[in-house]
N, C-alpha and C positions, 0 to 999 in steps of 0.2 A: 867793386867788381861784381859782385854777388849781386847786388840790386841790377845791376845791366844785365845778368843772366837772366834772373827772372822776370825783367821786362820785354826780352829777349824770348822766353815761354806765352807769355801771354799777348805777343803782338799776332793782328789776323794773318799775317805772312808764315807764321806757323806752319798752318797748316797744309800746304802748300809742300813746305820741305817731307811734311809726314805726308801725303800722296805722293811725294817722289820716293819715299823711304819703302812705303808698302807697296810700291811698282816693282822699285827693284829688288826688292823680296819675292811677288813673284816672279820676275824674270830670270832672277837666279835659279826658278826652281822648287823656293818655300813653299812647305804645305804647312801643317801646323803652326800656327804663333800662338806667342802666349806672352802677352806684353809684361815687363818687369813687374809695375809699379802702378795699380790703377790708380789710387788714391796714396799720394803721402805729402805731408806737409814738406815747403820746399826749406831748404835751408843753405849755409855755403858750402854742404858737401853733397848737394845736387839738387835739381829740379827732375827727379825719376816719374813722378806720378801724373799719367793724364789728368788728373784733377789735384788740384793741394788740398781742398777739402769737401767731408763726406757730401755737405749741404752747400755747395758749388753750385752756381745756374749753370749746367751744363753747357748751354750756350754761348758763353762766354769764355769755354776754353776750345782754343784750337786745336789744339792736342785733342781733345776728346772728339771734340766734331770732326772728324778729317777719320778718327779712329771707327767711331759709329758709322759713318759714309760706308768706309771700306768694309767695315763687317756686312751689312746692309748688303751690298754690292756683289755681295759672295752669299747670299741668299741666309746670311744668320739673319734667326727671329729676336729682333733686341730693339726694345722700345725705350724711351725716357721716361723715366718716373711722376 
């Protein structure tokens, strides 16, 4: 079960559900965010961290990329390494 979550984390469909997620945060209202877990390795008591690890090609997570967009889109200065 744990492998299907975290294949579940890294499919491109991801990110998708996290631009639905930060819509309706603002729609709700949300000013401030401040995501859990930017980086932490996944395990079977979660997949928390936009990235599982520190030297991760960004690109390759949808969680991160969907996250960077929306920052981006709200005029944060935040570039990729």
């Amino acid at each position: 079960m744990t492998a299907l979550f975290h294949q579940a984390n890294r499919d491109p469909r991801m990110a998708r559900i996290y631009e639905r997620y930060y819509q309706a945060w603002e729609e709700g209202g949300g000013d401030l965010f401040c995501y859990f877990s930017s980086v932490s390795r996944w395990s079977k008591w979660g997949s928390w961290g936009i990235l599982e690890f520190h030297d991760e090609d960004p690109s390759q997570s949808p969680k991160f990329m969907s996250t960077l967009g929306w920052a981006k889109r709200l005029g944060q200065p935040v570039n990729l390494p």
